[in-house]
Each structure stands twice: as structure tokens, then as C-alpha cells.
Backbone as ProteinMPNN parsed JSONL, in Angstrom:
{"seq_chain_A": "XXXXXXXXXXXXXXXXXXXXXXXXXXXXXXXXXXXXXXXXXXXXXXXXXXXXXXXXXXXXXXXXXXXXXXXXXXXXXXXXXXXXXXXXXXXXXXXXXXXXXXXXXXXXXXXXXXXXXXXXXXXXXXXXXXXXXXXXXXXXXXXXXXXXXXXXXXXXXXXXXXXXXXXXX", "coords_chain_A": {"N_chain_A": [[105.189, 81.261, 113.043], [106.527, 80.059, 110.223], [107.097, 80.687, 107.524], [105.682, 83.369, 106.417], [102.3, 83.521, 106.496], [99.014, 84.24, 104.989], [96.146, 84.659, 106.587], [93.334, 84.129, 106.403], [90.911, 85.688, 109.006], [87.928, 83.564, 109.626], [84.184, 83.507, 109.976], [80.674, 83.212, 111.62], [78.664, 86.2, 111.688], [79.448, 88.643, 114.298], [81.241, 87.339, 115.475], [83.934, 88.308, 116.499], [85.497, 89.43, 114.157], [86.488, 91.327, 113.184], [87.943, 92.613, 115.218], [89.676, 91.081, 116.389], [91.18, 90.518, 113.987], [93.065, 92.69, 113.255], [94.622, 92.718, 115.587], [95.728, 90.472, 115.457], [97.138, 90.784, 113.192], [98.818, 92.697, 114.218], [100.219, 91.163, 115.478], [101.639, 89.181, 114.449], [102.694, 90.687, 112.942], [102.186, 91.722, 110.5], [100.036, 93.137, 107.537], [96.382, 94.049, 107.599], [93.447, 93.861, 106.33], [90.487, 94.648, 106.105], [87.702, 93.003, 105.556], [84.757, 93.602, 105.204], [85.095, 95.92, 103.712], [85.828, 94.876, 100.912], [83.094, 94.68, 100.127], [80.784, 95.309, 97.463], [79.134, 98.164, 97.304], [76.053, 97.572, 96.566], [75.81, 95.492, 97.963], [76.301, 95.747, 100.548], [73.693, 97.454, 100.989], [72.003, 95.213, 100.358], [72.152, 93.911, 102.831], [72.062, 95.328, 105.154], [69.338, 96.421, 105.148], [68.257, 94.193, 106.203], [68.409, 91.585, 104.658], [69.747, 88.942, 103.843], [73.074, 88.025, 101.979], [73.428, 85.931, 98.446], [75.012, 83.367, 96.708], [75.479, 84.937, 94.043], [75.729, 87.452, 94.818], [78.128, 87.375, 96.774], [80.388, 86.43, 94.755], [81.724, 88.058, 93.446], [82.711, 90.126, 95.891], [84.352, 87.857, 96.935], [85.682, 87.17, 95.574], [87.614, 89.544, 95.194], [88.439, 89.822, 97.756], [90.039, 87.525, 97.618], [92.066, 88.264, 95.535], [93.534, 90.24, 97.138], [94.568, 88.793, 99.306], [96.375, 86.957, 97.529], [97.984, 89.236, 96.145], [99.284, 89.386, 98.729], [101.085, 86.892, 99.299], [103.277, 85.308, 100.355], [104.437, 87.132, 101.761], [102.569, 87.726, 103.562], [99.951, 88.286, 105.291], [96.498, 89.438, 107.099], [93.544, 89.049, 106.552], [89.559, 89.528, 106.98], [86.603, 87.777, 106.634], [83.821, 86.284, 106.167], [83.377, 83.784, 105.206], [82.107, 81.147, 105.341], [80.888, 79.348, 103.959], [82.204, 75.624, 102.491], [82.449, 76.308, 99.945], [83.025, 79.009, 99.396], [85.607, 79.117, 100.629], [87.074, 78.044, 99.02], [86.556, 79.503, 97.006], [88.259, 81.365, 97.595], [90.836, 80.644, 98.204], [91.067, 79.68, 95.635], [92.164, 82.125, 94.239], [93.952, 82.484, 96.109], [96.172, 80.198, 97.276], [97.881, 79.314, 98.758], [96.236, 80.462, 101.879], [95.533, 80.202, 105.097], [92.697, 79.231, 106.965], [91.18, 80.797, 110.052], [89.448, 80.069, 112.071], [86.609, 81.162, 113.818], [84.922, 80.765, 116.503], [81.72, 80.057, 118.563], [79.569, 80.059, 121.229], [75.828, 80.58, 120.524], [74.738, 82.313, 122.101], [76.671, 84.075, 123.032], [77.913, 85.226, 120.975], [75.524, 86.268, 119.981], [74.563, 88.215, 121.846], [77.268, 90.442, 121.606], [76.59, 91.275, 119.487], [74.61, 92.167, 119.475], [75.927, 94.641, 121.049], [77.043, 95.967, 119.454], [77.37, 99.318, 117.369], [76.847, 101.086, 114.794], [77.167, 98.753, 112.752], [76.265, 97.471, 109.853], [74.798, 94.842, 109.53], [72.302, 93.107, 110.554], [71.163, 91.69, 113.817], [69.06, 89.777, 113.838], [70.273, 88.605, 110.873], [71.716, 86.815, 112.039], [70.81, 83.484, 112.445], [70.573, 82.755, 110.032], [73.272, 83.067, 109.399], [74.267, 80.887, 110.722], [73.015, 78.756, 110.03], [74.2, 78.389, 107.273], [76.475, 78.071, 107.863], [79.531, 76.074, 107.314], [81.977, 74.259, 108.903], [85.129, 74.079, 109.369], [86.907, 71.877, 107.168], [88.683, 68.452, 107.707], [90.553, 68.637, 105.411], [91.586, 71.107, 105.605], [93.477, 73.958, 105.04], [93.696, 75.345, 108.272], [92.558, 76.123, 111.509], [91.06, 76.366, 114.368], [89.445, 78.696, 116.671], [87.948, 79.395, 120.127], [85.921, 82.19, 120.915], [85.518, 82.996, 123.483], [86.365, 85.005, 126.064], [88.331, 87.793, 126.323], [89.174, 90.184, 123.798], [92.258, 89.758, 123.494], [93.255, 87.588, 124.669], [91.637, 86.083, 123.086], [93.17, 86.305, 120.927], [95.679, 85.792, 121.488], [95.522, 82.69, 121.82], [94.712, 82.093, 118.89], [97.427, 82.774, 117.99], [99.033, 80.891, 118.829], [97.344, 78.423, 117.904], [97.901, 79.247, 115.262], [100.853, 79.102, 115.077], [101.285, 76.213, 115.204], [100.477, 74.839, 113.278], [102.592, 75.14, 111.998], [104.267, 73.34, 112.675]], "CA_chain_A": [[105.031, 80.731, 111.702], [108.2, 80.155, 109.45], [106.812, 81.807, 106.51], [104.471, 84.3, 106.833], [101.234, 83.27, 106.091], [97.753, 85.279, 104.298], [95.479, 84.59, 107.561], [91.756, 84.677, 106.497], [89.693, 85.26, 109.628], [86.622, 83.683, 108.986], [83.157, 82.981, 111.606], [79.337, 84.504, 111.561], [78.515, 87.788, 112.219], [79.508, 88.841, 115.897], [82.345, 86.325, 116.397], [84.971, 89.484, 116.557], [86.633, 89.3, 112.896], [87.064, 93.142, 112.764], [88.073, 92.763, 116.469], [90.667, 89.912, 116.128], [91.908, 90.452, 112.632], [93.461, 93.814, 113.795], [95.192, 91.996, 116.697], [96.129, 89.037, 115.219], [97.839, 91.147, 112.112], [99.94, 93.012, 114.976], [101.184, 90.305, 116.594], [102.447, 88.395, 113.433], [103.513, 91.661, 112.154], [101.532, 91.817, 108.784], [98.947, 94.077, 107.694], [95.079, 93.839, 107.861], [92.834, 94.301, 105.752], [88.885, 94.775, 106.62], [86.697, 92.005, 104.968], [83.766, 94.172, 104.67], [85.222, 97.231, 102.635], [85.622, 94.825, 99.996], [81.94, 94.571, 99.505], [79.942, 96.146, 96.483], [77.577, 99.112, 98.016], [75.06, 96.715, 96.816], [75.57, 94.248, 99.137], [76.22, 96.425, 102.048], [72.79, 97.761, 101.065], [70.794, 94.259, 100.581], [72.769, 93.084, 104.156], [71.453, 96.836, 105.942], [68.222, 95.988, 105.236], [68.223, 92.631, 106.529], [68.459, 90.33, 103.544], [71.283, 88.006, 103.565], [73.652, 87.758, 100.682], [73.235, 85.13, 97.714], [76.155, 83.696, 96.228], [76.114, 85.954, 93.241], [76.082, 88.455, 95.469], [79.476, 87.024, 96.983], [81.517, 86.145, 94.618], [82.557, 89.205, 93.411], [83.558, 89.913, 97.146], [85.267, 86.476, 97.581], [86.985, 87.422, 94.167], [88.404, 91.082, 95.295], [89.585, 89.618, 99.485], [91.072, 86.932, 97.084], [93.242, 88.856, 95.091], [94.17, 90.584, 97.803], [95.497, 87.734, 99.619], [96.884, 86.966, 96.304], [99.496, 90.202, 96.583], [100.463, 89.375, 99.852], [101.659, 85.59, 99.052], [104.866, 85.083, 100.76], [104.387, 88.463, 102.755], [101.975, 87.317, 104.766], [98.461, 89.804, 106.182], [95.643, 89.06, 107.536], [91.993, 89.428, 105.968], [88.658, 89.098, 107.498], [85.545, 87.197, 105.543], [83.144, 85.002, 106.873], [84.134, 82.485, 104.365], [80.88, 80.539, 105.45], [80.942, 77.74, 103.064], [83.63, 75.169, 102.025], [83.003, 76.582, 97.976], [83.538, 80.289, 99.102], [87.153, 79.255, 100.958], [87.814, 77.028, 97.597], [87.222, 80.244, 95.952], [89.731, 82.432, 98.167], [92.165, 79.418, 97.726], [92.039, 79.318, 93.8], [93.372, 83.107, 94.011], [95.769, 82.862, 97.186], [96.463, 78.988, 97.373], [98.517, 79.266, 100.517], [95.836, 81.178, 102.735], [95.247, 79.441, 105.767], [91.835, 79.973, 107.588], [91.39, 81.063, 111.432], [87.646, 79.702, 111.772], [86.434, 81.703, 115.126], [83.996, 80.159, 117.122], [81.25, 80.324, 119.702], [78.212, 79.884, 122.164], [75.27, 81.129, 119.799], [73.587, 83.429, 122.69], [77.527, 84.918, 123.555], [77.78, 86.096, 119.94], [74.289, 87.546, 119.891], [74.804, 89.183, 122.882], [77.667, 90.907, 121.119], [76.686, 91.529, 117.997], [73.663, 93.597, 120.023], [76.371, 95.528, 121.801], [77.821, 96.394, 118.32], [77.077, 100.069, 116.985], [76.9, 101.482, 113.301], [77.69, 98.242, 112.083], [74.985, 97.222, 108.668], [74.576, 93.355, 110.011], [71.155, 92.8, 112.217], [71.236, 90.24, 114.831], [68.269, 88.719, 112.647], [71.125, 87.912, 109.876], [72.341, 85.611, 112.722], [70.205, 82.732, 112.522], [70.685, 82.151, 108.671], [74.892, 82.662, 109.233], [74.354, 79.615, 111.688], [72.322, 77.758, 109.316], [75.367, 78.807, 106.377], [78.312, 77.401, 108.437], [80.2, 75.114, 107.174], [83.077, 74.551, 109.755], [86.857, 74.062, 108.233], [87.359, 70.655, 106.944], [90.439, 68.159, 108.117], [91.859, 69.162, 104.737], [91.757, 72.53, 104.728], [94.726, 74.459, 106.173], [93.536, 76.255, 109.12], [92.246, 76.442, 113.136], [89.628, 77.118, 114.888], [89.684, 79.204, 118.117], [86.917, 80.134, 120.457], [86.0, 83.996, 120.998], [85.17, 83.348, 124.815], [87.521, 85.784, 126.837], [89.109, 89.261, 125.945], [90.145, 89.954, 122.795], [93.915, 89.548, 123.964], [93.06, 86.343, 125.093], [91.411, 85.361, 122.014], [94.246, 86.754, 120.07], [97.054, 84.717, 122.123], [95.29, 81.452, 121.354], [95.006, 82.148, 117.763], [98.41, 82.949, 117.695], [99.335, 79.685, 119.3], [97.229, 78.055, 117.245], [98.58, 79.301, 113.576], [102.159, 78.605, 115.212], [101.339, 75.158, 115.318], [100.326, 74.637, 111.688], [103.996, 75.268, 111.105], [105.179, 72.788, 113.711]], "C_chain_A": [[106.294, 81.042, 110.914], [107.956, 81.235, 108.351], [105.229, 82.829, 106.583], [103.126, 83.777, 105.966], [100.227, 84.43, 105.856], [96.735, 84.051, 105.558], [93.881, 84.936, 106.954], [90.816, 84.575, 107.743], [88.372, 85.312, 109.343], [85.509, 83.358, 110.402], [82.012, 83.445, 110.751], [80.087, 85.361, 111.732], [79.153, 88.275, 113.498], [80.698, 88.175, 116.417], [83.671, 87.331, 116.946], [85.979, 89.619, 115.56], [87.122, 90.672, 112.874], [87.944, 93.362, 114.292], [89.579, 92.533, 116.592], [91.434, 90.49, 114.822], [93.113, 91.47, 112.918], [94.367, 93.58, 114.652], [96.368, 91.372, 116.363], [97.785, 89.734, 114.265], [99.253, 91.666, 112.967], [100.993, 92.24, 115.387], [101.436, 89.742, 115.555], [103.095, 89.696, 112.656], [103.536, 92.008, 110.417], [100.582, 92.808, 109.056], [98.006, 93.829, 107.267], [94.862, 94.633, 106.991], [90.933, 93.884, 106.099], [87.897, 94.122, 105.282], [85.984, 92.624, 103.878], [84.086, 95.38, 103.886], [85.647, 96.68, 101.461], [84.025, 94.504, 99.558], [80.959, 95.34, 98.748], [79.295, 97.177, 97.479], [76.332, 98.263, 97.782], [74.832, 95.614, 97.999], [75.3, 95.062, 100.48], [74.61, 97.038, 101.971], [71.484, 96.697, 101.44], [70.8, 93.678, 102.35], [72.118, 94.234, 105.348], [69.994, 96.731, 105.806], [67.442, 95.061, 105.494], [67.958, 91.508, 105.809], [69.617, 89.854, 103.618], [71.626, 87.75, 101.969], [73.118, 86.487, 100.013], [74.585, 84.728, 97.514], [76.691, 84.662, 94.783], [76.173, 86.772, 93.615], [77.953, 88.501, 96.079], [80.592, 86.541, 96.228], [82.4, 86.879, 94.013], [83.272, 90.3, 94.4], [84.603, 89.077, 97.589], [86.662, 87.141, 96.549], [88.154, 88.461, 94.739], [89.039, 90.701, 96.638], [90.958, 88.214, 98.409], [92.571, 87.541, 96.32], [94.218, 90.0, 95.671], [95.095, 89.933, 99.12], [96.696, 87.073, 98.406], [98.421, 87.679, 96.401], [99.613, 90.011, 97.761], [101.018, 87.824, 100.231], [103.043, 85.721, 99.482], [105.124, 86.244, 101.576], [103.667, 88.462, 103.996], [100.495, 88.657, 105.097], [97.535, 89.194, 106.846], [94.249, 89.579, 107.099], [90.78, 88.865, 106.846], [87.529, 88.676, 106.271], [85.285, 85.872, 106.257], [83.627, 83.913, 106.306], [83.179, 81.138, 104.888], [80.755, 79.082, 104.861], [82.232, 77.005, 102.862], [83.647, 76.283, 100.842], [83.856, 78.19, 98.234], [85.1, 80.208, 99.837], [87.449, 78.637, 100.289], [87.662, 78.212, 97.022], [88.093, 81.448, 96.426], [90.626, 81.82, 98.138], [92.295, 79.506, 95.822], [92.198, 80.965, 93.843], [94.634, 83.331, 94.937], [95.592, 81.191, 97.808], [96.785, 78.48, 98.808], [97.615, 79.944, 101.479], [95.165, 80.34, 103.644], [93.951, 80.386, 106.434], [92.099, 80.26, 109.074], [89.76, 81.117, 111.689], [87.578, 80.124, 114.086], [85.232, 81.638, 115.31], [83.152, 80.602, 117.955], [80.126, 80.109, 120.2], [77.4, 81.095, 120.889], [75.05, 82.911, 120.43], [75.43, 84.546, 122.958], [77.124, 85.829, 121.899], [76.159, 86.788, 119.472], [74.288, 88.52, 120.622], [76.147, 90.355, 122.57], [77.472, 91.948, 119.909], [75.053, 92.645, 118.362], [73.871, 94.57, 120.651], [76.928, 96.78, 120.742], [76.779, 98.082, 117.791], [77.755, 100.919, 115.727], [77.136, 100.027, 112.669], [75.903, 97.455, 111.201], [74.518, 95.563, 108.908], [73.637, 93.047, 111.383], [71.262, 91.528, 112.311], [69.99, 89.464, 114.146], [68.546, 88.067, 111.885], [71.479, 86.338, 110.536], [72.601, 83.942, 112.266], [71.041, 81.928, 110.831], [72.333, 81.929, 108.36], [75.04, 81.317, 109.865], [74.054, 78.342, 110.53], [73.238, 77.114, 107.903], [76.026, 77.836, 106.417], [78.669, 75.846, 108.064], [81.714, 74.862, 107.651], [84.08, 73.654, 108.776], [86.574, 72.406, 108.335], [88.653, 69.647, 107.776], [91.173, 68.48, 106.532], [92.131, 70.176, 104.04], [92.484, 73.111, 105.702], [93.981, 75.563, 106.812], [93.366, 75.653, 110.497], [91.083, 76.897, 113.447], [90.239, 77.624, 116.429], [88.285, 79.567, 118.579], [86.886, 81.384, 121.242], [85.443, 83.877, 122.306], [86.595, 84.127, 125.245], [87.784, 87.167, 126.285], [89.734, 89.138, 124.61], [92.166, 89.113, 122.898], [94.037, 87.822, 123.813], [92.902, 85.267, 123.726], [92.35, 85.138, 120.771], [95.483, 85.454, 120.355], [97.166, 83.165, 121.352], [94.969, 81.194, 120.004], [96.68, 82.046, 117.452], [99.416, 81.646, 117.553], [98.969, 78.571, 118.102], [97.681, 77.805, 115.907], [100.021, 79.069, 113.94], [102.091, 77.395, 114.776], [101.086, 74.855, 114.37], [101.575, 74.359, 111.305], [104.782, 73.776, 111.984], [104.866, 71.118, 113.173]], "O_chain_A": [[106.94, 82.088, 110.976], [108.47, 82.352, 108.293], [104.031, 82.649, 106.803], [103.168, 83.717, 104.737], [100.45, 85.511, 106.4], [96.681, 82.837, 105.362], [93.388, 86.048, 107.139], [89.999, 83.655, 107.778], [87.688, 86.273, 108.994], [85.888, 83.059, 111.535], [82.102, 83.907, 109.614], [81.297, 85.538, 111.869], [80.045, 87.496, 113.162], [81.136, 88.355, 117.553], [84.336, 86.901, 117.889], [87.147, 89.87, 115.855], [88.258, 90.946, 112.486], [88.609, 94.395, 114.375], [90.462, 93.363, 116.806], [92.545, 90.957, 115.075], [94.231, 90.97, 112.784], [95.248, 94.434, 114.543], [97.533, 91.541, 116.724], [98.962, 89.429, 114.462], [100.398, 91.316, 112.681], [102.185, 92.473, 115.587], [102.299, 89.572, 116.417], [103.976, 89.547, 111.809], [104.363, 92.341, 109.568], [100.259, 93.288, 110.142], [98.196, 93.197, 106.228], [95.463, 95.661, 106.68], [90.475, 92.755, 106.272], [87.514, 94.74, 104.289], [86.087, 92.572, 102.653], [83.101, 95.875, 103.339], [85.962, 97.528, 100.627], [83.907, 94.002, 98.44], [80.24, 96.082, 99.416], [78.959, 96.716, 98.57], [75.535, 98.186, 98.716], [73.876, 95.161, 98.63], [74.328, 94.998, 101.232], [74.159, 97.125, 103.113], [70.519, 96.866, 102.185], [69.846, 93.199, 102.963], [71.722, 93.776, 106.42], [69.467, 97.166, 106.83], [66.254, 94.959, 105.189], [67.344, 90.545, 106.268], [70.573, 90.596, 103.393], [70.873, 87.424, 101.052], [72.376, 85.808, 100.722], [75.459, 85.457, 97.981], [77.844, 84.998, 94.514], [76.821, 87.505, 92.868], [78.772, 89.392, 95.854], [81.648, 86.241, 96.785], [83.599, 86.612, 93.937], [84.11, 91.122, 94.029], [85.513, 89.369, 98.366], [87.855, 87.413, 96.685], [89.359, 88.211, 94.72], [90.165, 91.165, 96.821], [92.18, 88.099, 98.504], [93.75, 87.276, 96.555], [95.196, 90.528, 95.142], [96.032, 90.466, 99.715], [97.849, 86.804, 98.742], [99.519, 87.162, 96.604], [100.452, 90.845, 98.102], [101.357, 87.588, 101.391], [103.863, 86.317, 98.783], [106.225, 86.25, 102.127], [103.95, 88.959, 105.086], [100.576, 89.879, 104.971], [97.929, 88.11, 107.275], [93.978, 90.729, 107.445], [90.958, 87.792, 107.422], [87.588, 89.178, 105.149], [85.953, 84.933, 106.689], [84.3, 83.106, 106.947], [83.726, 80.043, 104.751], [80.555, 77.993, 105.399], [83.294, 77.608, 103.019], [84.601, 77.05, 100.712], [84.864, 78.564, 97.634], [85.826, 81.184, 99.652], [88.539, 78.207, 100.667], [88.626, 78.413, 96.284], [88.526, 82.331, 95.685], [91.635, 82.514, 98.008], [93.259, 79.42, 95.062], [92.665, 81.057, 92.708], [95.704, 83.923, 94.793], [94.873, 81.028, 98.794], [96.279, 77.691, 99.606], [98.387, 80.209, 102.401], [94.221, 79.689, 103.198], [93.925, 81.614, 106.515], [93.24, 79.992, 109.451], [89.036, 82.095, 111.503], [88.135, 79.654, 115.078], [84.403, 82.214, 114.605], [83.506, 81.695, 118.398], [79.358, 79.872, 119.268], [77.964, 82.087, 120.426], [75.104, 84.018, 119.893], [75.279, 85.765, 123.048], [76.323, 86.751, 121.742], [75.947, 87.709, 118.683], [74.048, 89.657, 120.215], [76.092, 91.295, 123.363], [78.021, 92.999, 119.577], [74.603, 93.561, 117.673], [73.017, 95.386, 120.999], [77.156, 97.966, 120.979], [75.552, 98.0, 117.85], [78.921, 101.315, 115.697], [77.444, 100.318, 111.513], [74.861, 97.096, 111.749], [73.638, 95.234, 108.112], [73.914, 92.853, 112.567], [71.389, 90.598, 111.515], [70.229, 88.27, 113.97], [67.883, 87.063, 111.625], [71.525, 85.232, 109.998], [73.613, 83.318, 111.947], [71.766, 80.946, 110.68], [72.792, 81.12, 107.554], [75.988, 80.625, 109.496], [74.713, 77.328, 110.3], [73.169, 75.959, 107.483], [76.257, 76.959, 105.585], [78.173, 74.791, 108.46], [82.631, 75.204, 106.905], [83.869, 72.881, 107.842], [86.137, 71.817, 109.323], [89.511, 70.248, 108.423], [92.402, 68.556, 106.53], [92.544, 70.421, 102.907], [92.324, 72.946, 106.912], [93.636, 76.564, 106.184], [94.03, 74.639, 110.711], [90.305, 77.662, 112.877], [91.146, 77.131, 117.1], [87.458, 79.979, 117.766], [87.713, 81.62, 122.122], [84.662, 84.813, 122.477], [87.7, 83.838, 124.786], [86.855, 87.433, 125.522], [90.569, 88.295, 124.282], [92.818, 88.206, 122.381], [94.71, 87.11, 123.068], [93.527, 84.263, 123.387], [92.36, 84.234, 119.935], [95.937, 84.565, 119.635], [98.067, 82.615, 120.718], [94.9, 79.991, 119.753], [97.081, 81.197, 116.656], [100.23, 81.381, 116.669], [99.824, 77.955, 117.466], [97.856, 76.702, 115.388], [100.635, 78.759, 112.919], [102.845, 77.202, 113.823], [101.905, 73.94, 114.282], [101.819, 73.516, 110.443], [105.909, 73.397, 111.664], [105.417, 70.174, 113.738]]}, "name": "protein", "num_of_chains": 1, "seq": "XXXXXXXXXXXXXXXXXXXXXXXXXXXXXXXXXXXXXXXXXXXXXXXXXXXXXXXXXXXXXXXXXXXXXXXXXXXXXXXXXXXXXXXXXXXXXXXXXXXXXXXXXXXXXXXXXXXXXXXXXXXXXXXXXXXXXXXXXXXXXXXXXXXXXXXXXXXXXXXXXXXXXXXXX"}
């Protein structure tokens, strides 16, 4: 990528955003930032108990990964956030304009089967269903990619990488 791009990886639950993001940030040589530690204690509480967010629950999340894509405009990082809907990546775009998504994909039963391997993390495989039901996959005119999370991280990483090259190309 010519200019460094603000990378939002977005997916469900389970797709490997905390996995990937981490990866991805290395290999473009920016720095990561973890989705979920911008979220209120409230949320992390209604989401731990198996209620799925609202959007007033989210948009004072969307707000805070936004303005942190925001400061790294022309620096480039990488953030994780489901980013689920078109409105909630229209509202990480009206604070970081330039942030291209990285929409990470997959077989329902792989990412369940994951996301039941997963330990400490506040997101039950019950949430699943209703992130499925959520998704609103990237538009043609919204700057990003999709990749799918079959294979090894590495793997999955590579073809991201590939992918956000080609944006520039």
C-alpha cells in the first residue's frame, strides 16, 4: 500500500479479528489497536451475559475506534470492530474518512467451532446467530476486501495482505 492506510478489521464474533489484526498490523508495519478495549464496561457486561448490543449501546464504541483511526490518518494502524452494519462503518468513516475495511469471512459451523475453542473471551457462541443475522457485507462502494479465515492465521494474514495491496493498484 502506497500510503499507509487505518485498516478496520471487521467480521462476527469468531472470525479471528484479535487474531488477524495483530498480524496484519506487523506485516504493514503499523500499530494495532484491540476493538474490544474500546467498549464501555457496560457493554462488555450486557455482551457477558448474553445480550447482544443495541445501537445506543454502540455508538459510543464506534465513536472512540473512530477517533482513534482518526489520529492515525496518514500513519496508517490497524483496528478491530465488527463494524456489522453499513451505518456503523459510515460512522467510523465520518471520523477517519480514509479507513478502509478488511471484512473477514467464513463457513458459519468453522467460526463456531472456533469461537468454542476460544477461552476467557465475554462473547457466547449464542451471540453468533444474531451477528449472522446483523451482517451487512461491504458494499461495491465502500473501500475495502473481504478475505476468508479458512487456513492458519499466516495464511489468512498473507491474503489480506495481498488483498489491501491491491486497493492501491
Amino acid at each position: 500500500m502506497s500510503t499507509p492506510h487505518v485498516v478496520v478489521v471487521m467480521g462476527v464474533a469468531g472470525t479471528g479479528k484479535t487474531t488477524i489484526g495483530p498480524l496484519l498490523a506487523d506485516a504493514l508495519g503499523v500499530p494495532y489497536a484491540e476493538g474490544d478495549d474500546f467498549h464501555p464496561p457496560a457493554n462488555i457486561a450486557k455482551m457477558s451475559a448474553g445480550s447482544p448490543l443495541d445501537d445506543a449501546d454502540r455508538w459510543p464504541w464506534l465513536d472512540a475506534i473512530g477517533r482513534w483511526a482518526h489520529g492515525r490518518a496518514g500513519l496508517g494502524g490497524v483496528v478491530s470492530s465488527s463494524a456489522l452494519k453499513r451505518s456503523y462503518r459510515d460512522r467510523l468513516r465520518a471520523e477517519a474518512p480514509g479507513a478502509v475495511f478488511l471484512h473477514l469471512t467464513g463457513d458459519r459451523s468453522l467460526i463456531e467451532e472456533r469461537m468454542a475453542g476460544r477461552k476467557g473471551h465475554f462473547m457466547p457462541t449464542a451471540l453468533l446467530d444474531s451477528q449472522f443475522a446483523t451482517l451487512q457485507p461491504l458494499e461495491d462502494d465502500e473501500a475495502g476486501v473481504a478475505v476468508d479465515v479458512s487456513g492458519t492465521p499466516e495464511e489468512i494474514t498473507q491474503r489480506a495482505v495481498a488483498a489491501l495491496r491491491r486497493l492501491d493498484s
